[in-house]
C-alpha positions in Angstrom: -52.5 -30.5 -7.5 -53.3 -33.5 -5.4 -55.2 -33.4 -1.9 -52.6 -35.1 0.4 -53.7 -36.3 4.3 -51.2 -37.3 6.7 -52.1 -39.1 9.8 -49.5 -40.6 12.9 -50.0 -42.0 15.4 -48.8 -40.9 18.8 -48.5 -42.6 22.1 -51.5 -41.1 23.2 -53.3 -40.0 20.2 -53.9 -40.3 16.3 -53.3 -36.9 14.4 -54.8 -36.1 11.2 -54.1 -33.2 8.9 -54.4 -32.0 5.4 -51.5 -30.3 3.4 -51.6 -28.6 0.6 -48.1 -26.5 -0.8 -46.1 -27.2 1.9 -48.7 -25.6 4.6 -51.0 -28.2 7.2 -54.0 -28.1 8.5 -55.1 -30.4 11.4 -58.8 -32.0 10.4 -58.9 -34.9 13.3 -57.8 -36.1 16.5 -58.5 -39.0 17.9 -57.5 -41.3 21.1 -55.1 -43.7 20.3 -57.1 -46.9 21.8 -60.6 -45.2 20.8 -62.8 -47.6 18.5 -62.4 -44.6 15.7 -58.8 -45.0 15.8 -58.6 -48.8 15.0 -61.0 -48.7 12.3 -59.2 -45.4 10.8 -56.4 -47.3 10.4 -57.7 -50.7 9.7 -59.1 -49.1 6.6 -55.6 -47.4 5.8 -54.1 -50.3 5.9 -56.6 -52.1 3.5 -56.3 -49.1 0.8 -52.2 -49.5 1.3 -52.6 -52.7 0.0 -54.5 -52.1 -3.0 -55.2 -48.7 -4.2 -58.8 -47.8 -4.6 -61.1 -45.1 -6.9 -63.5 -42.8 -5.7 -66.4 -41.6 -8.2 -68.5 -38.9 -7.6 -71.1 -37.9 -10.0 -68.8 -36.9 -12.9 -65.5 -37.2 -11.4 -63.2 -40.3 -10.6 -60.2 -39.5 -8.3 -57.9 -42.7 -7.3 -56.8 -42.6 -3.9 -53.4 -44.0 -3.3 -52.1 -44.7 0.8 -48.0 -44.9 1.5 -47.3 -46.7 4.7 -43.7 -45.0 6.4 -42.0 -45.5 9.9 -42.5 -42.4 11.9 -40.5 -42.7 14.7 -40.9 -46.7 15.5 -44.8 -46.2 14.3 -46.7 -46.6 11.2 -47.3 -43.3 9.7 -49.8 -43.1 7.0 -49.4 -40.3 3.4 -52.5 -40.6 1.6 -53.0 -38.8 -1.7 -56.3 -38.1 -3.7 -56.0 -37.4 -7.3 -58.0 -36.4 -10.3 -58.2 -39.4 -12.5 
């Protein structure tokens, strides 16, 4: 099963959380104007736009980012899979 990570953006804050079956888990928070927030989802935005593979010693996983209005805001649905 793939590793899925949602992350929205809120008017005053970024949420971050990991889902797997159906149940989520929040694994950052961050203020919406914060330094860590723009370059969080500068770099979303550069995967969207051309998919990307991660290799670790042995394994190669391609990690694919879907951009979606949530709410008048970008949302971001990234998924890591086993290649």
């Amino acid at each position: 099963m793939p590793a899925r990570w949602k992350s929205n953006t809120k008017t005053d804050g970024s949420e971050s959380f990991a889902v797997a079956q159906g149940i989520g888990i929040g694994i950052a928070s961050f203020d919406s104007k914060s330094g860590e927030a723009h370059l969080l989802r500068q770099q979303l935005y550069g995967v969207a736009k051309k998919r990307r593979m991660i290799r670790l010693p042995g394994l190669d996983y391609a990690l694919r980012i879907q951009v979606f209005d949530s709410f008048g805001e970008d949302a971001f649905h990234i998924t890591i899979t086993r290649s």
